[in-house]
C-alpha positions in Angstrom: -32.6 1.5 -4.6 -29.3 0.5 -6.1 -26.3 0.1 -3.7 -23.2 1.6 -4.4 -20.1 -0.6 -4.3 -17.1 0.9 -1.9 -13.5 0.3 -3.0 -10.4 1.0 -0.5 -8.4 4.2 -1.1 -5.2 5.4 0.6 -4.4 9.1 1.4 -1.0 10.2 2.3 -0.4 13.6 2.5 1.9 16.2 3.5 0.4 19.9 5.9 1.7 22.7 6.9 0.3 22.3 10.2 -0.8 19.4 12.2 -4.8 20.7 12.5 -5.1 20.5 8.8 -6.0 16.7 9.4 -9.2 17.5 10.4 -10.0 18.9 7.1 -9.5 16.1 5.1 -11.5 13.7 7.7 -14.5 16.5 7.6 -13.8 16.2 3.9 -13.5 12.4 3.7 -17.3 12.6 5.8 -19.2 15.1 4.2 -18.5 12.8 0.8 -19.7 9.4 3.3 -16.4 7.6 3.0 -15.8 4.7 5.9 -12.6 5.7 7.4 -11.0 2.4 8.4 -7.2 3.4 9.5 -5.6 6.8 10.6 -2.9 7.3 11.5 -1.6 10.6 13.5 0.6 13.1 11.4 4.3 13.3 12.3 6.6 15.8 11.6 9.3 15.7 9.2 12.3 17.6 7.5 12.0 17.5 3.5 14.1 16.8 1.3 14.0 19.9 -0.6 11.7 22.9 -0.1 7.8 22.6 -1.1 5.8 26.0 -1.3 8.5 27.3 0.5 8.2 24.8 3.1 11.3 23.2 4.8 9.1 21.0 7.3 5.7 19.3 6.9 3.3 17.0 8.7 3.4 13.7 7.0 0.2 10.9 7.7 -1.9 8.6 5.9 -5.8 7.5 6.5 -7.2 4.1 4.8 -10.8 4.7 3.3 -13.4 3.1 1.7 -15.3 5.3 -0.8 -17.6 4.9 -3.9 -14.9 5.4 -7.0 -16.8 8.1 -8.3 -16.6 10.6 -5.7 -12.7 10.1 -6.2 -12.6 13.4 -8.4 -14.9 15.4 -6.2 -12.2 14.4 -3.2 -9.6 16.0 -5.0 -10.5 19.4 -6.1 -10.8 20.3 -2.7 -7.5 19.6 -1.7 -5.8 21.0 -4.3 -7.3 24.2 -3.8 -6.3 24.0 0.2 -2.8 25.9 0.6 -2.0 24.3 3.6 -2.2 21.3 2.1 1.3 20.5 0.4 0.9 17.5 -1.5 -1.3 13.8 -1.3 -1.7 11.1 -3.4 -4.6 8.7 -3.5 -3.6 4.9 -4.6 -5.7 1.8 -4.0 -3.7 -0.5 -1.4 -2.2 -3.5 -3.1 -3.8 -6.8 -2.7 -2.3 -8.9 -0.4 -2.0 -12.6 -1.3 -3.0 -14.7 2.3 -4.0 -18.0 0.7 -2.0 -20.3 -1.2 -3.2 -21.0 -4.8 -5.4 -23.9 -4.7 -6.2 -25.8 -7.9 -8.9 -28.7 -8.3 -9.4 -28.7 -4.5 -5.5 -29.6 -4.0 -3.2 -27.4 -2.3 0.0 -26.9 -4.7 3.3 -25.7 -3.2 4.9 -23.0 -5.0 7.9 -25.7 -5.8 7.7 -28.8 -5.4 9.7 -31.1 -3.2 12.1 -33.9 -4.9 13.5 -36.4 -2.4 17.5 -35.6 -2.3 19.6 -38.7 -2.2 22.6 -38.8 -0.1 26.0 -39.0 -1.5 29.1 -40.1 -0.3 32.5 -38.4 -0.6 33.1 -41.6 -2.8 29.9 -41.2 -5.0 30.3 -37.4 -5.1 34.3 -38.0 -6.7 33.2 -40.3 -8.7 30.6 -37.8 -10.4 33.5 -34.9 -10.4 35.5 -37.5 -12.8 32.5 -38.1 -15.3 32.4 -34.7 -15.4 35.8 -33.7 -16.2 35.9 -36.3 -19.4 
């Protein structure tokens, strides 16, 4: 049996009502998607008017999910009316390590030894410069 290869989604979304959470958990289940993060919908004041809609409830849930059930996750919640709007992205990947090349760890500039001037040294310089 050939295993199928989750990828991390993120769902923001903005509902009419607050309940309307637990249909796109129910959803995000019947479809088997991991549900690593959610978060619990807050309400807000928009910015301008969506389906006649002043206020909305605005959260987000991390997922993982086989890519190809994406599609079959969206129909659903475009047909929903209390559903307002959501958008599905793939989180970004965050960078924790720092490059590494040839077994060496490389800083991202590297560090040159400063030499200290005098007020002497440092007048002397000005001049060269002006000529």
């Amino acid at each position: 049996m050939e295993e199928k290869t989750l990828k991390a989604y993120e769902i923001s979304y903005l509902l009419k009502t607050e309940d309307e959470v637990s249909f796109v958990v129910k959803l995000l289940s019947d479809l088997g998607a991991e549900i690593v993060n959610e978060t619990t919908p807050a309400e807000i004041r928009l910015a301008y008017p969506i389906k006649k809609e002043t206020r909305a409830y605005f959260g987000y849930l991390h997922f993982n999910l086989d890519p190809e059930l994406i599609e079959k996750l969206k129909e659903p919640l475009q047909l929903n009316t209390k559903i307002l709007r959501f958008l599905i992205v793939t989180p970004p990947f965050i960078k924790t390590q720092v490059r590494r090349e040839f077994g060496e760890v490389r800083s991202p500039l590297p560090e040159q030894p400063r030499a200290e001037l005098s007020n002497d040294a440092l007048e002397e310089k000005l001049q060269e410069i002006k000529i």
